[in-house]
ZAMARGU-4260 file (C-alpha; in steps of 0.2 Angstrom, whole numbers, plus 5000, padded with zeros to 4 digits):
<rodrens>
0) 5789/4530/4747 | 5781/4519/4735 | 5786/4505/4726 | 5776/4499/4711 | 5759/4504/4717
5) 5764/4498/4733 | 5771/4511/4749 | 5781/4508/4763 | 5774/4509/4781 | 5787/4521/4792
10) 5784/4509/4805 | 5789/4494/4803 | 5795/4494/4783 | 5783/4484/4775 | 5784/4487/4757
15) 5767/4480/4752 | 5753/4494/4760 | 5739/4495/4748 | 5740/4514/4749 | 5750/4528/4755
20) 5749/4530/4775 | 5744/4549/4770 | 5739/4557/4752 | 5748/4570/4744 | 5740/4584/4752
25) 5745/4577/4770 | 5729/4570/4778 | 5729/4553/4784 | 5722/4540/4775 | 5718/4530/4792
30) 5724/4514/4782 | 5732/4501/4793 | 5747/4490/4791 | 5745/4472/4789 | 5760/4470/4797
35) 5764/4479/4812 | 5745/4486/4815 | 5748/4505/4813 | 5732/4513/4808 | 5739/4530/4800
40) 5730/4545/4808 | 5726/4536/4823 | 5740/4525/4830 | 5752/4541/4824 | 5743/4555/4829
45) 5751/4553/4848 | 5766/4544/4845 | 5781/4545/4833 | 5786/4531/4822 | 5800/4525/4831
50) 5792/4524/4847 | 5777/4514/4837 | 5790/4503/4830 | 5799/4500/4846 | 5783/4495/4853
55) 5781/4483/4841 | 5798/4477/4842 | 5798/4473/4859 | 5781/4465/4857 | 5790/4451/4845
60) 5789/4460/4828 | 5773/4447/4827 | 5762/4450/4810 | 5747/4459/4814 | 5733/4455/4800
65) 5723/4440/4804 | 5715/4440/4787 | 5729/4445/4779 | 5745/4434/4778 | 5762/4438/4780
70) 5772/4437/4762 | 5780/4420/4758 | 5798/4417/4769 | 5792/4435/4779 | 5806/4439/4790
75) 5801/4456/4801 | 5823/4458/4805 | 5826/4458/4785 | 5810/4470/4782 | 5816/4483/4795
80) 5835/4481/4788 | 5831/4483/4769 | 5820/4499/4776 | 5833/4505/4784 | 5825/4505/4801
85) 5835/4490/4810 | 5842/4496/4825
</rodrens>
């Protein structure tokens, strides 16, 4: 799930991760989402990604990265419907 050198975080859709969540050969890259937080390897390792994105739903689909801002005009409803997520 990538998109022009960019990948898709199963949590919360964000289209922007610097790398994959996991590589090719399945180990986690313990990256974390600038949007929702997930750190792949860590955060996923106990819970599944819709119980993660549930979680973060209900805590007000607020962005995450403090360093990082949210994309121009970021809408968290929109990212999760063009990812196919929204409930």
């Amino acid at each position: 799930m990538h998109n022009k050198n960019s990948w898709v975080c199963p949590v919360c859709g964000f289209n922007s991760l610097d790398e994959p969540p996991y590589d090719e050969e399945g180990c986690a890259t313990f990256s974390i989402c600038p949007c929702c937080g997930n750190e792949f390897g860590y955060d996923d390792a106990s819970a599944k990604y819709s119980k993660l994105r549930k979680k973060w739903i209900e805590e007000g689909m607020v962005w995450w990265s403090e360093t990082q801002p949210p994309p121009a005009n970021w809408d968290p409803i929109e990212q999760l419907k063009r990812a196919d997520m929204a409930d």
